[in-house]
C-alpha positions as CSV (number, residue, x, y, z in Angstrom):
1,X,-32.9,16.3,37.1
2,X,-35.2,19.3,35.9
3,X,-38.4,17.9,34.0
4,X,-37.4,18.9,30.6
5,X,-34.3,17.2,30.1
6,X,-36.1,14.0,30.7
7,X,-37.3,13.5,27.0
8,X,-34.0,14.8,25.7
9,X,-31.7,12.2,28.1
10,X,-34.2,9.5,26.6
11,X,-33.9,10.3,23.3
12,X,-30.1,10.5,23.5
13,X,-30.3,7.0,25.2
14,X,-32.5,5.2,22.6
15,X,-30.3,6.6,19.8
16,X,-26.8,5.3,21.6
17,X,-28.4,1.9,21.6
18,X,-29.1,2.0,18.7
19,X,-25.7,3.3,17.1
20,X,-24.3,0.6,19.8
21,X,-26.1,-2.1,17.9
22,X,-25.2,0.1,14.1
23,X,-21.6,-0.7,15.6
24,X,-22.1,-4.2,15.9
25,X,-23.7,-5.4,13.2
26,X,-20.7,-3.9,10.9
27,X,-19.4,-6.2,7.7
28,X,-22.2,-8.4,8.8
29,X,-25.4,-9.8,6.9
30,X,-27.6,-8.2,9.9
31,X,-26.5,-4.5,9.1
32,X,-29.8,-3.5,7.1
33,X,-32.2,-4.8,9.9
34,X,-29.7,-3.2,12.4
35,X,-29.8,0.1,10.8
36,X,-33.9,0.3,10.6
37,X,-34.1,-0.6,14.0
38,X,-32.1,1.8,15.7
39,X,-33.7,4.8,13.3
40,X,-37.3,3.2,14.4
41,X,-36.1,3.9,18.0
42,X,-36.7,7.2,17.4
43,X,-39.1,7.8,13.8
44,X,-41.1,4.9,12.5
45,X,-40.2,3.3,8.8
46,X,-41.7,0.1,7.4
47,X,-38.4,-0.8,5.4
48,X,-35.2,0.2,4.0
49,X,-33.4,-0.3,0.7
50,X,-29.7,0.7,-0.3
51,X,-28.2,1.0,-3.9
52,X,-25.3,2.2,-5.1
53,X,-25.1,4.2,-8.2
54,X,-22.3,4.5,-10.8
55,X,-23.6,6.6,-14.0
56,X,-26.2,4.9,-15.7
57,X,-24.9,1.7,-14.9
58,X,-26.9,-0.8,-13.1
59,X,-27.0,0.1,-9.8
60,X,-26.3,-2.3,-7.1
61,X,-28.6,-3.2,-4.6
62,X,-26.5,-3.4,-1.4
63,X,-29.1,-4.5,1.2
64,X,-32.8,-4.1,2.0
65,X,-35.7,-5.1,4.3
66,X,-38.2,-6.5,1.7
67,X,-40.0,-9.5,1.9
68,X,-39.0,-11.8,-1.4
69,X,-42.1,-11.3,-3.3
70,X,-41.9,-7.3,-2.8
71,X,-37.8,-7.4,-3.5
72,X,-37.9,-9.0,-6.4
73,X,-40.3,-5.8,-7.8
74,X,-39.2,-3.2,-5.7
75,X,-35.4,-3.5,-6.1
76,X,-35.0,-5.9,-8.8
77,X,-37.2,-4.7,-11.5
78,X,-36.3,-1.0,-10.6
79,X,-32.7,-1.3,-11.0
80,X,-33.5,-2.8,-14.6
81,X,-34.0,0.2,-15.9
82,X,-36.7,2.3,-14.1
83,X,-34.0,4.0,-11.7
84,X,-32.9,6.3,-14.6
85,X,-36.2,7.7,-13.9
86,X,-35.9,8.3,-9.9
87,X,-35.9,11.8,-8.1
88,X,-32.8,10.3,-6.2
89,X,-31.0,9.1,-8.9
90,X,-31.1,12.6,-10.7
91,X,-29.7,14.6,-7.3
92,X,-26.9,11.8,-7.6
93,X,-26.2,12.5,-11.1
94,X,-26.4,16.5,-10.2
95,X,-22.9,15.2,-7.9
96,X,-25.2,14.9,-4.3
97,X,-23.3,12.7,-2.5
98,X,-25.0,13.5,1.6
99,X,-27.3,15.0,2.7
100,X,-31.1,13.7,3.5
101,X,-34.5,14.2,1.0
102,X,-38.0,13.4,0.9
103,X,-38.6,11.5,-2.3
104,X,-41.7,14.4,-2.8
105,X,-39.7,17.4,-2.0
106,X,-37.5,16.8,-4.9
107,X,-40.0,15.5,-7.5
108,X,-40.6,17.1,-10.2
109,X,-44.4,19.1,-10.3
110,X,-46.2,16.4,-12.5
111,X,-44.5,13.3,-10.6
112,X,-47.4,11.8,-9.5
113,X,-49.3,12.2,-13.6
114,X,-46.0,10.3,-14.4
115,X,-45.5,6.5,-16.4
116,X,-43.0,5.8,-13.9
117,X,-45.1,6.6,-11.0
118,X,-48.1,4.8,-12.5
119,X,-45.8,1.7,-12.9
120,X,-43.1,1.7,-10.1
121,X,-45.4,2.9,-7.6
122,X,-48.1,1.4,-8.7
123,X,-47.2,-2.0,-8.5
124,X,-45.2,-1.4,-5.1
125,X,-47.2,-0.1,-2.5
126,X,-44.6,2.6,-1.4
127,X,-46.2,5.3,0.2
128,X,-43.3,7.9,0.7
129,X,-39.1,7.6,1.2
130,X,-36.7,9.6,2.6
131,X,-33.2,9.1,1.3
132,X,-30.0,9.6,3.4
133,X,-27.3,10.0,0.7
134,X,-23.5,8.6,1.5
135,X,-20.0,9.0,-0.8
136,X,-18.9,4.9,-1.2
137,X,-15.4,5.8,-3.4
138,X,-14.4,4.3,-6.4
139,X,-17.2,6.9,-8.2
140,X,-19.8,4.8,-6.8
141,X,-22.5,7.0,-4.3
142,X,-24.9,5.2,-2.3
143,X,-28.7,5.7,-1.0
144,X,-29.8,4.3,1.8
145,X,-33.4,5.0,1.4
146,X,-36.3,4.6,4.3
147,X,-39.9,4.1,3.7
148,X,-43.4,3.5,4.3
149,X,-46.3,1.8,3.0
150,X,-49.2,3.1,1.4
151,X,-51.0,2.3,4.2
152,X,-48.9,3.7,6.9
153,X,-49.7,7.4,8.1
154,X,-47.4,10.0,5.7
155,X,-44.3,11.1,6.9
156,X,-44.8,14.5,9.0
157,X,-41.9,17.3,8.7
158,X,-40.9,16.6,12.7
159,X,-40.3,12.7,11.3
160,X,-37.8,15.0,8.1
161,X,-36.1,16.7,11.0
162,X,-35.4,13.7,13.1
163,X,-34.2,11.5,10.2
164,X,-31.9,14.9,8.6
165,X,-30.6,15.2,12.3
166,X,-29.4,11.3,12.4
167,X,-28.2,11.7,8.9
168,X,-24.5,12.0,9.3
169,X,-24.0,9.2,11.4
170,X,-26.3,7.1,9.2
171,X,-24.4,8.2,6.0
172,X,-20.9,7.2,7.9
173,X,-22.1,4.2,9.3
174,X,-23.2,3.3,5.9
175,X,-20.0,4.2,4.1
176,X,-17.5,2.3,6.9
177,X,-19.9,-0.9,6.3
178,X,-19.6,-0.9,2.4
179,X,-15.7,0.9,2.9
180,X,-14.1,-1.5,0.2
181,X,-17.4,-2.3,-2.5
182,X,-15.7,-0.1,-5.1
183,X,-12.8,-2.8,-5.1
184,X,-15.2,-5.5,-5.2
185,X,-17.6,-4.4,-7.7
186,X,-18.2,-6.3,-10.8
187,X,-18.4,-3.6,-14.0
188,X,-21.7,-3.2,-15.7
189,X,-22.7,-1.9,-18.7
190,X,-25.0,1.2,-19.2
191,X,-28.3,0.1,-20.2
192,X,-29.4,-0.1,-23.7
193,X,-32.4,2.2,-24.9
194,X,-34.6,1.3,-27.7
195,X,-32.5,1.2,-31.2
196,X,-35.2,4.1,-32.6
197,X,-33.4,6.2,-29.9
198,X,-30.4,6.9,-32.0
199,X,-32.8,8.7,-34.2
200,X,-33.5,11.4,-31.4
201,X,-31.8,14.7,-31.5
202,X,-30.0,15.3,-27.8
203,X,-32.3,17.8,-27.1
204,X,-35.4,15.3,-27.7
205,X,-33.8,13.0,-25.9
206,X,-33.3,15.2,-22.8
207,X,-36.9,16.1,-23.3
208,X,-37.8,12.0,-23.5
209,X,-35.9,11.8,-20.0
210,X,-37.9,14.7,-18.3
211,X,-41.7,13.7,-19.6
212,X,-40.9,10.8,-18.2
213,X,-39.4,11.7,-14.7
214,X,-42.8,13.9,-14.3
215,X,-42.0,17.6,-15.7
216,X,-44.9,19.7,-16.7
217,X,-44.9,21.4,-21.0
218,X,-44.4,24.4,-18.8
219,X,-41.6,22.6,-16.4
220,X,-39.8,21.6,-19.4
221,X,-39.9,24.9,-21.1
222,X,-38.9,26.5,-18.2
223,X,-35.6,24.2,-17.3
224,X,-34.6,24.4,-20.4
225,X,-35.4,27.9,-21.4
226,X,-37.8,27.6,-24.8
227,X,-41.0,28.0,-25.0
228,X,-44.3,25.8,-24.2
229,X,-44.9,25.6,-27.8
230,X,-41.5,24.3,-28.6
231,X,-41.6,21.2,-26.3
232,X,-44.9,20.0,-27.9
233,X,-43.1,20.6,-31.2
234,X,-40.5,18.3,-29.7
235,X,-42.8,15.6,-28.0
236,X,-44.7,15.4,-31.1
237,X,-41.7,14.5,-33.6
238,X,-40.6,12.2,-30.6
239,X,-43.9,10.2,-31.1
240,X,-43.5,10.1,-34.5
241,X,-39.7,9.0,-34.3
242,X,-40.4,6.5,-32.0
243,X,-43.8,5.4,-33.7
244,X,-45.1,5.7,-30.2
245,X,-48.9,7.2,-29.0
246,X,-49.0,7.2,-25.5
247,X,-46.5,7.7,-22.3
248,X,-46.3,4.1,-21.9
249,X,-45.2,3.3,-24.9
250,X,-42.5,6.0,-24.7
251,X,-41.2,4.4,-20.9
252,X,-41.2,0.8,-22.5
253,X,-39.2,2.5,-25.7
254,X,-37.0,4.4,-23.0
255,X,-36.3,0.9,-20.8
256,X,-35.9,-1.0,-24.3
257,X,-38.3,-3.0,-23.3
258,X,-42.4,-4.0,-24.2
259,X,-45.3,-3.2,-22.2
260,X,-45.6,-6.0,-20.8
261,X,-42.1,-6.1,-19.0
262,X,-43.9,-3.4,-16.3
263,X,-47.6,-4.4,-16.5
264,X,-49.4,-4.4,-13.2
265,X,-48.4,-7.8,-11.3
266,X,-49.8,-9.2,-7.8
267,X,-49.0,-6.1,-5.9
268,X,-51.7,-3.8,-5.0
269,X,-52.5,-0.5,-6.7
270,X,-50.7,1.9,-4.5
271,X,-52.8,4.6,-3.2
272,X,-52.4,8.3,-5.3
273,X,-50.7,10.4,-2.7
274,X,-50.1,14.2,-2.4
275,X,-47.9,16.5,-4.3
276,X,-45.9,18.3,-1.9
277,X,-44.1,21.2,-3.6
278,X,-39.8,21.5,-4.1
279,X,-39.0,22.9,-0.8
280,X,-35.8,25.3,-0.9
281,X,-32.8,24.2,1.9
């Protein structure tokens, strides 16, 4: 056998095993674990989570790796509202249903400057994700989304490559294991903003949305071609509307909920990471 096949026969090796143990795990509680194992054959991750998203309905959470304490912030609190605020959520709304992105890649430019940084990430210790996307049925699209801690080195762009190289066979297995959840589902209401949103034009609305998913004044103006001046116009009557003074306020007004409903708990502050730039595809 010539010597450079060698790493390519092991690597084809490791990742048969682990589709063999994918494959056996199937309609079982053990298909989360089963999954992260057989990717960290060949690209480490710390954990995985997977929703399913239906509109701006609350998504499910289908599985994940999380200790309890971590869950109950990471997956819980998130799909009470905060998800209307994700990066991944927005390329499902935009109708991406496969395909795999770093959570940083598609951020917007002031992600990190963000209230739903500062509170989501803040309180979780996520370091960076990669999210494989996957077509359920029904209208429901699921994320099966792969992680690291703060503390673990960042993910490199060979670690992007691997993961978008395993990503169809993720994505299927994904789909076959939750094949009938559609059927199953329970229905859920859309979340309910804060009543002093039915005062906001559409446009301020859209506007709300954006501030607080990490766009720029100039980001903003840009997407929604007006001008720098106009969206300050707009974020200033949107204070006033709301009676609201800072970016906190206006995510607690957006989630319907107070202050104190995302206040820093027992996790630790998560470390500011880099801005990486929207790469194209």
């Amino acid at each position: 056998m010539p010597a450079h096949t060698a790493p390519k026969l092991r690597l084809i090796e490791q990742w048969s095993r682990g589709i063999a143990e994918i494959a056996a795990a199937q309609r079982g509680p053990g298909f989360a674990p089963a999954l992260l194992a057989s990717v960290k054959r060949l690209v480490d991750f710390d954990f995985v989570m997977v929703f399913a998203y239906a509109g701006t309905a609350r998504p499910l959470t289908l599985a994940d790796t999380l200790e309890p304490a971590r869950h109950t912030i990471i997956a819980e609190d998130y799909a009470d509202g905060p998800f209307l605020l994700d990066p991944f959520f927005r390329l499902v709304e935009e109708g991406m249903r496969s395909g795999c992105h770093r959570l940083h890649d598609v951020a917007p430019d002031h992600f990190r400057r963000s209230e739903y940084f500062r509170i989501h990430y803040g309180r979780t210790g996520i370091g960076e994700e990669i999210g494989v996307f996957f077509d359920v049925g029904g209208g429901l699209t699921g994320v099966t989304s792969f992680g690291r801690w703060d503390s673990s080195p960042p993910i490199t762009r060979a670690d992007l490559n691997i993961l978008r190289a395993l990503e169809p066979a993720i994505g299927a297995n994904c789909a076959a294991h939750w094949f009938n959840l559609h059927a199953r589902r329970e229905v859920l209401e859309p979340r309910t903003a804060h009543p002093a949103f039915e005062s906001l034009t559409l446009r301020e609305r859209e506007i709300v949305t954006m501030v607080l998913r990490g766009h720029s004044t100039e980001s903003i103006a840009m997407q929604l071609s007006i001008s720098p001046g106009t969206v300050k116009i707009h974020r200033k009557n949107i204070y006033r509307k709301l009676k609201v003074s800072t970016q906190a306020e206006l995510f607690a007004a957006f989630l319907g909920l107070s202050t104190q409903a995302y206040s820093p708990g027992d996790m630790v502050e998560a470390t500011q990471i880099p801005q990486h730039r929207i790469k194209s595809r």
